[in-house]
C-alpha positions in Angstrom: 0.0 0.0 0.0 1.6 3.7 -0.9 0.6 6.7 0.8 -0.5 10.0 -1.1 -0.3 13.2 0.9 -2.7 16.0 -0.9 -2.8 19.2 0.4 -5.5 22.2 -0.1 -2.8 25.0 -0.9 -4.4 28.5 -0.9 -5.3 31.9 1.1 -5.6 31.9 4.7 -9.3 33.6 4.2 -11.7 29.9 5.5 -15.0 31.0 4.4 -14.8 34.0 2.8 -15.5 34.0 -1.0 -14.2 37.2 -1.4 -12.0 38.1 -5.0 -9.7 40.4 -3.1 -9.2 41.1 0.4 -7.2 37.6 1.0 -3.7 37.0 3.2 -1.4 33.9 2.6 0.4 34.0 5.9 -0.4 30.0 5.9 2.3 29.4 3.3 5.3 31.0 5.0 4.5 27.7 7.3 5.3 25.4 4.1 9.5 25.4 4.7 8.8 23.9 8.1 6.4 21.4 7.0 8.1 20.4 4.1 11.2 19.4 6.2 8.8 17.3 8.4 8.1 15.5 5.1 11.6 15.3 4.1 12.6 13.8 7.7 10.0 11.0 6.5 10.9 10.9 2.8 7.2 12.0 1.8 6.5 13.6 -1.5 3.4 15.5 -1.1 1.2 16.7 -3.7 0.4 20.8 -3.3 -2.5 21.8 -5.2 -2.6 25.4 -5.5 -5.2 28.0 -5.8 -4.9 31.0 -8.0 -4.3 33.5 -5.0 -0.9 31.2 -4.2 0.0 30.3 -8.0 0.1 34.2 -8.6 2.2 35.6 -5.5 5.6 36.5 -5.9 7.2 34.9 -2.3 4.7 31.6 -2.7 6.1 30.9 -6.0 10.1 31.5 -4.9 9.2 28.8 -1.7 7.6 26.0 -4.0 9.9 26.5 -6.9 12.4 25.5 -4.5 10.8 22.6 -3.1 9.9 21.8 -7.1 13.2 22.0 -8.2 14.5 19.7 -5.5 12.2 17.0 -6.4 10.4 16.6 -3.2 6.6 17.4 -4.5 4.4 17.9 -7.0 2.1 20.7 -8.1 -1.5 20.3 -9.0 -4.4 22.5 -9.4 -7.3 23.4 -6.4 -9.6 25.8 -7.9 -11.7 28.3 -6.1 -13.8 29.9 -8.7 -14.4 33.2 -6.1 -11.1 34.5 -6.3 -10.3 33.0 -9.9 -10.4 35.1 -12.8 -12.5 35.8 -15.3 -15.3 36.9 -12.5 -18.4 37.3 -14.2 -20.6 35.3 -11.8 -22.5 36.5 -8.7 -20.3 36.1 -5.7 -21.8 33.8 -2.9 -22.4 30.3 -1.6 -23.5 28.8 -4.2 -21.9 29.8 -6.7 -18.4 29.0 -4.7 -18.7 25.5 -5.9 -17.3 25.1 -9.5 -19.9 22.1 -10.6 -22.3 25.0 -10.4 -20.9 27.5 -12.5 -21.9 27.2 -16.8 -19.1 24.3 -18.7 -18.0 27.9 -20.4 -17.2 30.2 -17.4 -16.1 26.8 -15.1 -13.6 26.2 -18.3 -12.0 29.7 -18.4 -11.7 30.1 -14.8 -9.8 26.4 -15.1 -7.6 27.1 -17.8 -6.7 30.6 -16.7 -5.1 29.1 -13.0 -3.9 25.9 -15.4 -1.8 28.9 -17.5 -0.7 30.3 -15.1 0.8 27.9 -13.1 2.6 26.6 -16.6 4.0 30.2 -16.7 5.0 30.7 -13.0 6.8 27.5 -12.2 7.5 25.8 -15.6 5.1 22.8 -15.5 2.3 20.9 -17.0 0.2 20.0 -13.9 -2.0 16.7 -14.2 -3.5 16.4 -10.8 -6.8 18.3 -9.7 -8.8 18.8 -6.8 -12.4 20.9 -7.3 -13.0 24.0 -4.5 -14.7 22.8 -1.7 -15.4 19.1 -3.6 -17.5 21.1 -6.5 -17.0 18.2 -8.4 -18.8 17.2 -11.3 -19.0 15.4 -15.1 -18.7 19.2 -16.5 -15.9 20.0 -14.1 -14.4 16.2 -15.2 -14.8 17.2 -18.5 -12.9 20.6 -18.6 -10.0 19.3 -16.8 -9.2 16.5 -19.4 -9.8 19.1 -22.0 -6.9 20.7 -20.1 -4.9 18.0 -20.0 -5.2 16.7 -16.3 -4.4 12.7 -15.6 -6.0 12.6 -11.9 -8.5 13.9 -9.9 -8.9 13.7 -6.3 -12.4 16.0 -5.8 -14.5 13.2 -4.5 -14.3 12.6 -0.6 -15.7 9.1 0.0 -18.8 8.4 1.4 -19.8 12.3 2.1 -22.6 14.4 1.1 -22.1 18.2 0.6 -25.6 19.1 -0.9 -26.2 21.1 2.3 -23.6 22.9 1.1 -24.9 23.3 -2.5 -22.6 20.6 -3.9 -22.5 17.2 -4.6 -23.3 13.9 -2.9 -20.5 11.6 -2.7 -22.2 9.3 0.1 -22.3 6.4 -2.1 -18.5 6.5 -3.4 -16.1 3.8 -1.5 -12.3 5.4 -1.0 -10.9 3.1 -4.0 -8.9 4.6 -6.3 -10.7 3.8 -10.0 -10.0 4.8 -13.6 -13.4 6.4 -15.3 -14.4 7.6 -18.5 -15.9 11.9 -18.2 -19.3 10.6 -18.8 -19.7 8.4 -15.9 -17.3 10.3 -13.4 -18.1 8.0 -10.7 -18.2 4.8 -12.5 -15.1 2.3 -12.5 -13.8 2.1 -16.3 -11.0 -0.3 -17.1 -9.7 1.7 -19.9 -11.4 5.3 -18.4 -9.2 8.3 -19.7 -9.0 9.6 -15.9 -8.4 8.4 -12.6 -10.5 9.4 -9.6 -7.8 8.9 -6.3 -10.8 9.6 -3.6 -9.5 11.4 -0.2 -9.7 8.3 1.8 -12.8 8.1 4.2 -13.9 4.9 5.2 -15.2 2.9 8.4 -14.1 0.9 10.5 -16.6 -1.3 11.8 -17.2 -4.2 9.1 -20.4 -4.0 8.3 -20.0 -0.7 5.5 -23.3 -0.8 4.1 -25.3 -0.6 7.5 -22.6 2.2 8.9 -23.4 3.7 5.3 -27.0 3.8 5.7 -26.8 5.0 9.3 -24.4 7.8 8.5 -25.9 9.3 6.1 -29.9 9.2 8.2 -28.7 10.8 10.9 -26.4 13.3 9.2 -29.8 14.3 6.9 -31.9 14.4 10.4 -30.6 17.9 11.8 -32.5 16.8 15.2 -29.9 15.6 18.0 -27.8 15.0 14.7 -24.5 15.2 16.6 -25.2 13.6 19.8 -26.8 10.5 17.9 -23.7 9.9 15.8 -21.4 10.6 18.7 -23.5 7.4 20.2 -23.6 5.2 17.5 -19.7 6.0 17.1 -19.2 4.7 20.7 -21.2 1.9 19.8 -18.6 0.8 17.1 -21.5 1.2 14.2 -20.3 4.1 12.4 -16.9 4.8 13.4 -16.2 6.8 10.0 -12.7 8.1 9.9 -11.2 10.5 8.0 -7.7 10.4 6.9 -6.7 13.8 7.8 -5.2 15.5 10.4 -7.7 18.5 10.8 -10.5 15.8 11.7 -8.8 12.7 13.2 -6.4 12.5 15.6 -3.7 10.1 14.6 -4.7 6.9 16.6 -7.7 6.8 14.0 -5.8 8.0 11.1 -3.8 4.5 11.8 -6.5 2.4 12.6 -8.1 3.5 9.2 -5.1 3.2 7.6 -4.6 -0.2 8.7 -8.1 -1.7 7.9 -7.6 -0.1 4.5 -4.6 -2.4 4.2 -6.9 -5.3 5.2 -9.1 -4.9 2.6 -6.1 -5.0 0.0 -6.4 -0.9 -0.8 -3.1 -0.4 -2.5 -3.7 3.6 -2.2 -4.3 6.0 0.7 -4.8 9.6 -0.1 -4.5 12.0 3.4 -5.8 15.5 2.9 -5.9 18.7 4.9 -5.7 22.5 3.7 -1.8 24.4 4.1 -4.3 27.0 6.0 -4.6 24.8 8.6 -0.7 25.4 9.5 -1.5 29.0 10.8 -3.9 29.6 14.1 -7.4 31.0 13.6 -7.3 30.4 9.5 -9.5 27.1 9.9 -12.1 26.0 12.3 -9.7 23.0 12.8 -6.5 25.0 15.0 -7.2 28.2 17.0 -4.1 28.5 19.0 -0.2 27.7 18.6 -0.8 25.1 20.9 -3.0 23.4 18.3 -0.6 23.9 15.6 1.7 22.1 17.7 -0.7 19.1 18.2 -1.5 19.7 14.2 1.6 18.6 13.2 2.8 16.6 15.6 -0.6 14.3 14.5 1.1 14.5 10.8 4.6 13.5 12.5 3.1 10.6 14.6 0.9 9.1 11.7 4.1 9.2 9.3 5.9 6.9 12.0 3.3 4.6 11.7 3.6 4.6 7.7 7.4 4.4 8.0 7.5 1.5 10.1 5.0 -0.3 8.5 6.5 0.1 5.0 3.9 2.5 3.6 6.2 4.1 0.5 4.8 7.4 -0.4 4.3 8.6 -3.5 3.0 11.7 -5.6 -0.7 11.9 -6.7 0.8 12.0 -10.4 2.2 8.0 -9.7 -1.0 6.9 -8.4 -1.4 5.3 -12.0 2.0 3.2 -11.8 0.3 1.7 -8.8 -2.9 1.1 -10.3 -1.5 -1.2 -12.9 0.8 -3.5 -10.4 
């Protein structure tokens, strides 16, 4: 089994779908976690937003890491602050599977340009906005030229949130073709690498089920999947460090291996590294306990012979 890192790189601004008005103070943070990856021999993939692909010091700090070999760089759009900006700006419209194909495929190819420009590469891994994933989205991105996507969070539903409903999708990595983005193809054009959510409890259909009634019931919503969790009948992980702590994240990883997953993709957002930017660390102290989740779940990988790779090998891997 190989380990894929993915991380959400853009403006510190959680929430706000703003064009202008956003700080990066998140990515000064990047030297300090990249040489937590390098003490671990981790390649992680960085998928920048336009805000981060277009700033002066952000580019000098990942060309640096680029040129050394120890990442990749992939795409993470957020249409609000992505020109051209001819929709309205709010909720709704912050998820790129709701945008026209036209206006979705501009605001793509102009952050696709201009990371070609600013650091010399073709990218071929993407990663929708706030999961705004959909066939029209799938569609622009291979007309781009992208290999991978990773916008589909297994076994979540972000209608709520005006998106789409991944509640259904296991965490297994699957080739596709753009008209079925959700469909396992053998000789698909794309492969889907989900951010790997799964449960532990053995029974995933009934977990499934339960999940998602009680997430849908907004009465007691919390407290009843806070019981069934103690219960063992749920127990949905996910592998990231913003939401698990890391005595799950290796737990999940570990039943993953069980079932014979040959990929694990862990996710979090670079804006996480910097106090108040998230709802997920609020205080130094928590970006102590942040990392040092990372740091303990990469000790786990290491000793058990989890290899990590890029998002752009996940293909190599497919076909062994």
């Amino acid at each position: 089994m190989k380990l894929i890192i993915t991380i959400d790189t853009e403006e510190d601004n959680w929430g706000d779908f703003s064009p202008t008005g956003y700080t990066l103070d998140n990515i000064n943070r990047i030297p300090a976690l990249q040489d937590l990856f390098d003490e671990f021999n981790v390649k992680p993939t960085y998928l920048l937003t336009y805000p981060v692909a277009t700033d002066k010091k952000s580019i000098s700090i990942f060309k640096k890491i680029l040129k050394q070999d120890k990442c990749e760089i992939g795409t993470h759009c957020h249409p609000w602050n992505t020109p051209p900006f001819e929709e309205e700006t709010n909720e709704k419209n912050s998820m790129l599977c709701n945008l026209s194909v036209d206006l979705d495929f501009r605001k793509l190819r102009t952050l696709h340009n201009v990371i070609r420009k600013n650091f010399g590469i073709t990218p071929v891994s993407f990663r929708a906005g706030r999961w705004g994933y959909n066939k029209n989205v799938a569609r622009n991105i291979y007309k781009l030229g992208y290999k991978i996507d990773t916008s589909i969070i297994a076994y979540t539903d972000w209608t709520a949130s005006y998106g789409p409903d991944f509640s259904d999708i296991l965490p297994k990595p699957f080739r596709f073709s753009i008209k079925d983005i959700t469909s396992e193809l053998s000789n698909g054009q794309m492969i889907e690498v989900p951010a790997t959510v799964d449960y532990l409890y053995r029974n995933l259909g009934l977990s499934n089920i339960l999940f998602k009634l009680f997430a849908r019931n907004p009465i007691n919503k919390m407290r009843l999947i806070g019981i069934f969790n103690r219960l063992n009948l749920l127990n949905k992980v996910w592998l990231s460090p913003e939401n698990s702590d890391s005595k799950d994240m290796v737990k999940l990883a570990k039943s993953m291996k069980r079932k014979n997953y040959n990929l694990i993709n862990m996710f979090f957002h670079s804006s996480t590294l910097k106090a108040g930017a998230t709802p997920f660390v609020k205080t130094s102290d928590d970006e102590k306990q942040f990392l040092q989740r990372i740091r303990e779940f990469l000790i786990f990988a290491r000793d058990a012979g989890i290899e990590s790779i890029k998002l752009c090998e996940a293909g190599e891997v497919m076909k062994g």
